[in-house]
C-alpha positions as CSV (number, residue, x, y, z in Angstrom):
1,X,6.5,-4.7,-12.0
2,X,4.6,-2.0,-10.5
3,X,5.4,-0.5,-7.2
4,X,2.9,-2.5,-5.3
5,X,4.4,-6.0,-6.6
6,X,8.1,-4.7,-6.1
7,X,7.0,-4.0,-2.0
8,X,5.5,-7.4,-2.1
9,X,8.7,-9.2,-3.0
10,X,11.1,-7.7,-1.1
11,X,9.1,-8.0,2.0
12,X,8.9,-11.9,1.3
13,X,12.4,-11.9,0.1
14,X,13.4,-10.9,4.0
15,X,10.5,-12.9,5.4
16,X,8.2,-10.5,6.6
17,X,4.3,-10.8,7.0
18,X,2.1,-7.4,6.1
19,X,1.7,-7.1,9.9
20,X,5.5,-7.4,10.9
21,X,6.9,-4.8,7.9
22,X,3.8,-2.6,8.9
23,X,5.8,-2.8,12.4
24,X,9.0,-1.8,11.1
25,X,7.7,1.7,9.5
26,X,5.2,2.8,11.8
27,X,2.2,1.9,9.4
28,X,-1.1,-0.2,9.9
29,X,-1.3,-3.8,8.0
30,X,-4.3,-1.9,6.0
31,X,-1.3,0.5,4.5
32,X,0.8,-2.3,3.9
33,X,-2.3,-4.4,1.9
34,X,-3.0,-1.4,0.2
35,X,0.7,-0.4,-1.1
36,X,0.9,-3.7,-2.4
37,X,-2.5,-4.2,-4.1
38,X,-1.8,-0.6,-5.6
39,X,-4.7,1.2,-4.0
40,X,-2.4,3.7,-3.2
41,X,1.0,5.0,-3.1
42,X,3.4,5.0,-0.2
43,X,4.2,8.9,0.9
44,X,7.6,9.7,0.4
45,X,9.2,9.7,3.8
46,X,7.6,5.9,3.5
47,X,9.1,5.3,0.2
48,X,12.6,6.4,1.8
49,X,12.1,4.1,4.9
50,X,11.4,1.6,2.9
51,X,14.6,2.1,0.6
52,X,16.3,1.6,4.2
53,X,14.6,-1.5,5.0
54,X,15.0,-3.4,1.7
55,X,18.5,-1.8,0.9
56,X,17.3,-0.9,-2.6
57,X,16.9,2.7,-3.8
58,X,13.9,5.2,-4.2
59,X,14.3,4.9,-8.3
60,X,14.4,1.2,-7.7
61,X,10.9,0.8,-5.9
62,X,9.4,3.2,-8.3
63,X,10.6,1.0,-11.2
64,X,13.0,3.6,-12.5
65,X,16.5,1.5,-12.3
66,X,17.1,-2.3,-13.1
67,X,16.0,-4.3,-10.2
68,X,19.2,-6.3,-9.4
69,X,22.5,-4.9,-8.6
70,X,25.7,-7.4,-9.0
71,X,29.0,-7.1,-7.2
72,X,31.4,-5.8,-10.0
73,X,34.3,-7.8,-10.6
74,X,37.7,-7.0,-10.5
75,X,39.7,-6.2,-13.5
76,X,42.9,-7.7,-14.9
77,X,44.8,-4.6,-13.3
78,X,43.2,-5.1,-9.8
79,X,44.2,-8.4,-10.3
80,X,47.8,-8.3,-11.2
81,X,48.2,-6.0,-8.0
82,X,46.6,-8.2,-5.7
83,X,48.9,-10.6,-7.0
84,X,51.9,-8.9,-6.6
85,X,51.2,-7.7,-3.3
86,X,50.4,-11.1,-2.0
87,X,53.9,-12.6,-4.2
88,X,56.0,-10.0,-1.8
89,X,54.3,-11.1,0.9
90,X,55.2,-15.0,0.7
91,X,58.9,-13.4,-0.8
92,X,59.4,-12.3,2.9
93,X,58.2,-15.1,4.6
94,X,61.0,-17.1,6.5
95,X,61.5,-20.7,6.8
96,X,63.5,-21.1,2.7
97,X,66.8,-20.8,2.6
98,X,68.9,-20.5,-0.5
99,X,69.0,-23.7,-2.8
100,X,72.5,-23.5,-3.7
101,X,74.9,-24.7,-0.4
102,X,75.7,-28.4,-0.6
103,X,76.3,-31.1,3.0
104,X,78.7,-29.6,5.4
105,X,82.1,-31.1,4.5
106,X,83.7,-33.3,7.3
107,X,86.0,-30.5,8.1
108,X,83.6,-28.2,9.1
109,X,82.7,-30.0,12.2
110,X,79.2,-30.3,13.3
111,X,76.6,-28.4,11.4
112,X,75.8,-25.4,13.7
113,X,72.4,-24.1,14.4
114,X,71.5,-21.0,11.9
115,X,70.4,-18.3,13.6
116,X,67.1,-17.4,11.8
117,X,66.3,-13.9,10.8
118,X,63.5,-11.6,11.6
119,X,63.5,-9.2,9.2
120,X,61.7,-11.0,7.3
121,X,59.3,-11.9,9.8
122,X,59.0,-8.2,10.8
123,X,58.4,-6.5,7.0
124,X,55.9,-9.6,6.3
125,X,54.0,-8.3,9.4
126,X,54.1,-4.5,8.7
127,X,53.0,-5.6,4.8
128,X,50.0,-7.4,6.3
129,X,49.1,-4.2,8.9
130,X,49.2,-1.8,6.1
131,X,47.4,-4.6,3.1
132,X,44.8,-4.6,6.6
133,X,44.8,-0.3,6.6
134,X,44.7,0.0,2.9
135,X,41.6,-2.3,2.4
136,X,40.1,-1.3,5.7
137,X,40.1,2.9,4.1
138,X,39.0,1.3,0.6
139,X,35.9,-0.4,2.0
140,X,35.3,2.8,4.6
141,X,35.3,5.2,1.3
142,X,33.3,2.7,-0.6
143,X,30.5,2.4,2.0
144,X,30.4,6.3,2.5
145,X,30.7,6.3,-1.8
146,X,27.3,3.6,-1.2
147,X,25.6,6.1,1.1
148,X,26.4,9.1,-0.2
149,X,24.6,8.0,-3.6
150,X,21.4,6.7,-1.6
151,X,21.3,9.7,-0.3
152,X,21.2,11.5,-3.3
153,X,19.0,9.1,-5.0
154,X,16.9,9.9,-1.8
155,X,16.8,13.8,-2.4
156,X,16.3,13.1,-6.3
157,X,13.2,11.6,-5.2
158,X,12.2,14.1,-2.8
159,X,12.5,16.8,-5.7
160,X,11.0,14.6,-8.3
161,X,7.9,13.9,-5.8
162,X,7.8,17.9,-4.5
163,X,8.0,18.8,-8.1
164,X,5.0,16.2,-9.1
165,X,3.2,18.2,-6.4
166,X,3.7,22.0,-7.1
167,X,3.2,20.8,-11.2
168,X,-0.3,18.6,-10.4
169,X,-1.4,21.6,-8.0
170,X,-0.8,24.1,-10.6
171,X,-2.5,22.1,-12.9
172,X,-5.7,21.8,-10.6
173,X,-5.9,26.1,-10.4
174,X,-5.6,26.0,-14.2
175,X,-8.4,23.8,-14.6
176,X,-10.5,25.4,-11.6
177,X,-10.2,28.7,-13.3
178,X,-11.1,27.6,-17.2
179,X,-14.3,25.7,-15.7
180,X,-15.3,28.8,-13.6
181,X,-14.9,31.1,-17.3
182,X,-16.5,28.6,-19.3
183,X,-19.6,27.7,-16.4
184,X,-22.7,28.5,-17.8
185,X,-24.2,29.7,-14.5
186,X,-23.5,32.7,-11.9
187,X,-24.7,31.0,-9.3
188,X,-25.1,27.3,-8.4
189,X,-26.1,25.0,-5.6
190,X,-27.1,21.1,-4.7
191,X,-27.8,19.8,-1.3
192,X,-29.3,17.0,0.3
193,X,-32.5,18.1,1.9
194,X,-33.9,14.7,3.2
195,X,-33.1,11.1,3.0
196,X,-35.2,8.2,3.4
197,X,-33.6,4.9,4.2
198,X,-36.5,2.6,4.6
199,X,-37.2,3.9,0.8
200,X,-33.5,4.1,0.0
201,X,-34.3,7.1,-1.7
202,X,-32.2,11.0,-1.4
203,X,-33.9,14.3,-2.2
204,X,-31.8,16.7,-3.0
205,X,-32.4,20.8,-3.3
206,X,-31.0,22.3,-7.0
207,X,-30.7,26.4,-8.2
208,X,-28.9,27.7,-10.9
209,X,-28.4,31.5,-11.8
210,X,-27.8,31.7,-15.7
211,X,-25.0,33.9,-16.1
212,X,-26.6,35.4,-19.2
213,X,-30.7,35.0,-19.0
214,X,-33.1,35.4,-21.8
215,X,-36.5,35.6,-21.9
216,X,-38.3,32.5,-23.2
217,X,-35.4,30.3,-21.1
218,X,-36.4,27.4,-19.1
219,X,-34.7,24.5,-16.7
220,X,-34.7,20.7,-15.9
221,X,-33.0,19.2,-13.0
222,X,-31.0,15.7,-14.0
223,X,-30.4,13.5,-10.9
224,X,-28.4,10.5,-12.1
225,X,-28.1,8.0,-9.2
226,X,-27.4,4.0,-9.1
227,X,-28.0,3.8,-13.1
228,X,-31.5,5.3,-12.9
229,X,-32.1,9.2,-14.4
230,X,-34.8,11.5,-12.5
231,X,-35.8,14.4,-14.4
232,X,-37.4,17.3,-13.1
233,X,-38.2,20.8,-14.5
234,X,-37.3,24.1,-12.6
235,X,-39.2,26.6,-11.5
236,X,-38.0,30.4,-12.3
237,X,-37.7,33.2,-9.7
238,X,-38.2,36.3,-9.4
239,X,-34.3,36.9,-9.4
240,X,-33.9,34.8,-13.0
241,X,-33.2,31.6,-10.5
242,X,-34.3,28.0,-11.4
243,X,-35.0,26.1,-8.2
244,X,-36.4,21.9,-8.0
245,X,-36.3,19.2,-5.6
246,X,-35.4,16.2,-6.7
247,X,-35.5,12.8,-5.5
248,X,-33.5,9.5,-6.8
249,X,-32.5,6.1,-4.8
250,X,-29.6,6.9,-2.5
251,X,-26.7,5.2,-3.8
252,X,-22.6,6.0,-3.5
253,X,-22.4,7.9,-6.7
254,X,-24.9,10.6,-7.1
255,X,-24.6,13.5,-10.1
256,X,-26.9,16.5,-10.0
257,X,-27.0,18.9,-13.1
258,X,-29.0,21.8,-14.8
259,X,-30.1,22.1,-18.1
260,X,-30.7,25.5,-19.7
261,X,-32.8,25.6,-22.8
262,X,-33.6,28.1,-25.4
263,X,-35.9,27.1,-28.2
264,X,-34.0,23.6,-29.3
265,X,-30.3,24.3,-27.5
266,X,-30.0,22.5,-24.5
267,X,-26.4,23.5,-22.5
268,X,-26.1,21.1,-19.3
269,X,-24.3,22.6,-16.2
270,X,-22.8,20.2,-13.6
271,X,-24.2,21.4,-9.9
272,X,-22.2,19.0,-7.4
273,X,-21.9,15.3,-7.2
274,X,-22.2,13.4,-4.3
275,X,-19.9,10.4,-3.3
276,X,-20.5,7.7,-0.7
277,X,-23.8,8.4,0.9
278,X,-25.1,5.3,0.2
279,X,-22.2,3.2,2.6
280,X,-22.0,6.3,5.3
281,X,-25.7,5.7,6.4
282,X,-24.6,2.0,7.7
283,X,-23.3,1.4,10.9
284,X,-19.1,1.5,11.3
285,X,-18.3,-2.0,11.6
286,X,-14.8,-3.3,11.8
287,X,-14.2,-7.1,11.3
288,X,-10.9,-8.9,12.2
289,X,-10.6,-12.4,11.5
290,X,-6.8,-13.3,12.5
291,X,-6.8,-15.4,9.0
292,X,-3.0,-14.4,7.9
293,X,-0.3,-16.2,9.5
294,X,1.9,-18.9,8.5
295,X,-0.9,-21.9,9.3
296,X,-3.5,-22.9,6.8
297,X,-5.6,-23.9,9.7
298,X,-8.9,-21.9,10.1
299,X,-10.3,-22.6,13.6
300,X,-10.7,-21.1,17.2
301,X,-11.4,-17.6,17.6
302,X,-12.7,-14.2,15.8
303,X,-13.6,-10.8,16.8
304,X,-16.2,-7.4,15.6
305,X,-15.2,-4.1,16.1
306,X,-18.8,-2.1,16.4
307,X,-18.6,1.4,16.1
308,X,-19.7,3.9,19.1
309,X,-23.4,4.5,17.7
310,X,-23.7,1.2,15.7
311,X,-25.3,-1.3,18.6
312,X,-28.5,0.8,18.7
313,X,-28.6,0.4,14.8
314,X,-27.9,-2.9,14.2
315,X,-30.3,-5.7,14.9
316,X,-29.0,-8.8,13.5
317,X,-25.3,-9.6,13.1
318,X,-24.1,-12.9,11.8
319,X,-20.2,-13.7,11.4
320,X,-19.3,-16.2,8.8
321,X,-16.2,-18.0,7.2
322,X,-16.3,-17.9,3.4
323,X,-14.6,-19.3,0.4
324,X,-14.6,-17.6,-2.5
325,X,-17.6,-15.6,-1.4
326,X,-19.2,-18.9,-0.5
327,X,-20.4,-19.5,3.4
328,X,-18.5,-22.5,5.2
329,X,-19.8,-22.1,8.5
330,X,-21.5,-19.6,10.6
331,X,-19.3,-18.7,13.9
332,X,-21.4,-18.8,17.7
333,X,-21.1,-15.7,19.9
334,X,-19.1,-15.8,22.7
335,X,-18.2,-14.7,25.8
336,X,-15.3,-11.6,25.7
337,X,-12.2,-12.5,27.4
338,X,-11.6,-10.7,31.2
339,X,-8.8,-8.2,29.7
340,X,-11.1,-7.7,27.0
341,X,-11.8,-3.8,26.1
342,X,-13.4,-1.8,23.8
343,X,-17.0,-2.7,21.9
344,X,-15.5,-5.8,20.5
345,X,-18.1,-9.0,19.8
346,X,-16.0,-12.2,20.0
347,X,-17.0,-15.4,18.1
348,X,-15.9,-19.1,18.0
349,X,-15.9,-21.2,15.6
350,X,-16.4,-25.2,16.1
351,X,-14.4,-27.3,13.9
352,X,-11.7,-26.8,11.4
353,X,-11.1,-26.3,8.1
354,X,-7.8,-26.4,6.2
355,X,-7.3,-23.7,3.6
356,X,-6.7,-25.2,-0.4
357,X,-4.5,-23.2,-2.6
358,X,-5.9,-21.3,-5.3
359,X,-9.0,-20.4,-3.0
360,X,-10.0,-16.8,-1.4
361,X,-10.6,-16.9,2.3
362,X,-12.2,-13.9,4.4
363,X,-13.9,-13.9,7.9
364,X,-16.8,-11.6,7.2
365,X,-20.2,-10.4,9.5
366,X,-24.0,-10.1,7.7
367,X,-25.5,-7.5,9.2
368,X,-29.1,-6.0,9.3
369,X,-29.6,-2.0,10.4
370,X,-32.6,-0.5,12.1
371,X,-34.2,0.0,8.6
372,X,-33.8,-3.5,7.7
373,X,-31.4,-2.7,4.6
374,X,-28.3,-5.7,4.8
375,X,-24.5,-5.0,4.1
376,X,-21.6,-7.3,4.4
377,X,-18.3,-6.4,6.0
378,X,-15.7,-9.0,5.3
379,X,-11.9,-9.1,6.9
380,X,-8.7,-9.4,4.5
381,X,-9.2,-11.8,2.2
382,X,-6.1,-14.6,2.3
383,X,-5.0,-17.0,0.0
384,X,-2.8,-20.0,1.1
385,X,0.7,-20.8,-0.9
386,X,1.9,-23.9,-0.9
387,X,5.4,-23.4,-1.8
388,X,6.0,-20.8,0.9
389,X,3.6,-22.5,3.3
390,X,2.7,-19.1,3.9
391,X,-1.1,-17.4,4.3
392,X,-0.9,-13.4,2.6
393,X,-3.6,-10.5,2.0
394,X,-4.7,-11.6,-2.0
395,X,-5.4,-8.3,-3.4
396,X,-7.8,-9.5,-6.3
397,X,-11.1,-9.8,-4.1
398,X,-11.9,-6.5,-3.1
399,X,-14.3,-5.3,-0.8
400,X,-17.5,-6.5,-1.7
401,X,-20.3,-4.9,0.6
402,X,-23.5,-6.3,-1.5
403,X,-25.3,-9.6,-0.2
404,X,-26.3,-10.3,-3.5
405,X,-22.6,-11.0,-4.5
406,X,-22.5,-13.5,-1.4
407,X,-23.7,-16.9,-1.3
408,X,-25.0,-18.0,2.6
């Protein structure tokens, strides 16, 4: 199991929705999703809390140790002197007399009344007090035994992760300084100089200094953006530097790089890469559905978070429940409740619809900006089980912000 799916089950094993273990450490429901959908890792002091909370250790949620841990039986000596001990105790009990007296003759007179001893009664008593002490210190030193190895499974941890760190960042400067020997430039630079969103399209501003210039040496500029390639030559300065502007569509993942040639070599120099610019020009929209629970009803109400600059932006917004991607119905736009705060939209939704198993379900909001470019930002998606009766975050559908990938 990875670490993600071994979160997962102990948090359903002690009953706990996303939301309510999020509670318990001090995280957001996002952190929860994402621990357990492995999109990331939990930070250490997390990954000891949540050895508190499950009562499992460090090695354990990392998958380093077997995953259950049985009570150890006693053996046959244990045994025998549990035995004993209780043997003595019912020895000392009073109540038997000895089997070998016979009826009271006649001349004996009335049978008296035997007085009945204590000692017995009194060593069964100080036998029971010290079996209590006895077991009482065994359990004490076992529990501190317990917590003195989760703790040191706990600092193991703490070294192993500390040690991951100083080895990965070491690793990093070793890399740095091999790319900065082996970089075919001096000098180096890409930047975005304009953008164009009606066009979709990014211009970005390129140099490169060769660190050893010939005469006869010329430059392209590669821009490699949304799977097209925009190829532009370079224009040589006076101080040996090839310049260009060069435009591509704007998309998320943008790579900029310079080409030296000489005669028929051709060396290619990465200049900078640019990640994300595509989904940072859209409004900041936050959409909260309220799908999760333990009730595979869908109905009543649903809000939109809009960020501080996105109402000027946005000119259409449409909130929608889907299945599987697919639009079920379109929710109307409501009226905020009085104690209502914040730039929150709130929504109803008339009817009801009852969540089938084996189905992804996710509130999310179509929206069209000022430059009349759409985007879709969906809520958790939920999938209903049938044996818990229980609605959870289904990490397989991840977020999806292209309306072409939507049907409504």
């Amino acid at each position: 199991m990875t670490v993600g799916q071994r979160i997962a089950q102990k948090r359903k094993e002690l009953g706990l929705s996303q939301e309510g273990l999020g509670a318990r450490l001090g995280v957001s429901r996002q952190a929860i999703y994402k621990w357990e959908s492995d999109a990331a890792l939990p930070e250490i002091e997390k990954l000891v809390n949540l050895s508190r909370e499950f009562s499992v250790s460090i090695d354990w949620l990392l998958g380093q140790e077997d995953e259950s841990r049985e009570p150890r039986e006693l053996t046959a000596e244990q045994l025998r002197m549990v035995e004993e001990i209780v043997g003595r105790y019912l020895a000392a009990r009073p109540g038997t007399e000895p089997s070998g007296g016979d009826e009271p003759s006649k001349d004996e007179g009335p049978e008296r009344p035997k007085k009945r001893r204590r000692w017995p009664l009194v060593l069964a008593g100080l036998a029971a007090v010290v079996l209590v002490g006895v077991f009482s210190n065994l359990f004490s030193r076992l529990d501190r035994l317990y917590n003195d190895t989760q703790n040191l499974q706990m600092s193991v941890g703490e070294i192993r992760y500390d040690v991951n760190s100083q080895i990965y960042g070491i690793t990093q400067r070793v890399e740095d300084i091999l790319q900065s020997q082996n970089a075919l430039t001096a000098e180096q630079s890409a930047e975005v100089s304009d953008t164009d969103y009606r066009a979709n399209t990014v211009t970005v501003s390129a140099r490169a200094v060769p660190r050893t210039f010939v005469e006869g040496m010329t430059a392209e500029f590669i821009l490699v953006s949304g799977g097209e390639t925009v190829t532009v030559p370079g224009e040589l300065g006076d101080d040996h530097a090839f310049t260009a502007q060069i435009t591509g569509p704007l998309s998320d993942n943008i790579a900029v790089s310079a080409v030296l040639l000489i005669g028929d070599q051709r060396q290619t120099q990465l200049l900078n890469q640019f990640d994300g610019l595509y989904s940072s020009s859209f409004p900041e929209l936050t959409v909260n559905g309220g799908l999760w629970g333990f009730h595979p009803e869908v109905r009543g109400d649903a809000d939109v978070l809009v960020g501080a600059d996105a109402a000027a932006r946005i000119t259409s917004l449409r909130l929608g429940l889907f299945r599987d991607k697919k639009l079920l119905a379109w929710y109307e736009q409501a009226e905020p409740p009085a104690n209502s705060q914040g730039d929150w939209q709130f929504f109803r939704l008339d009817g009801e619809w009852v969540m089938e198993p084996e189905h992804v379900y996710c509130v999310a909001a179509v929206v069209t900006d000022e430059y009349g470019r759409e985007r879709v930002y969906q809520d958790f998606p939920v999938m209903y089980d049938p044996e818990s009766e229980y609605v959870d975050y289904y990490a397989p559908l991840t977020e999806d912000p292209n309306p072409a990938n939507w049907e409504y």
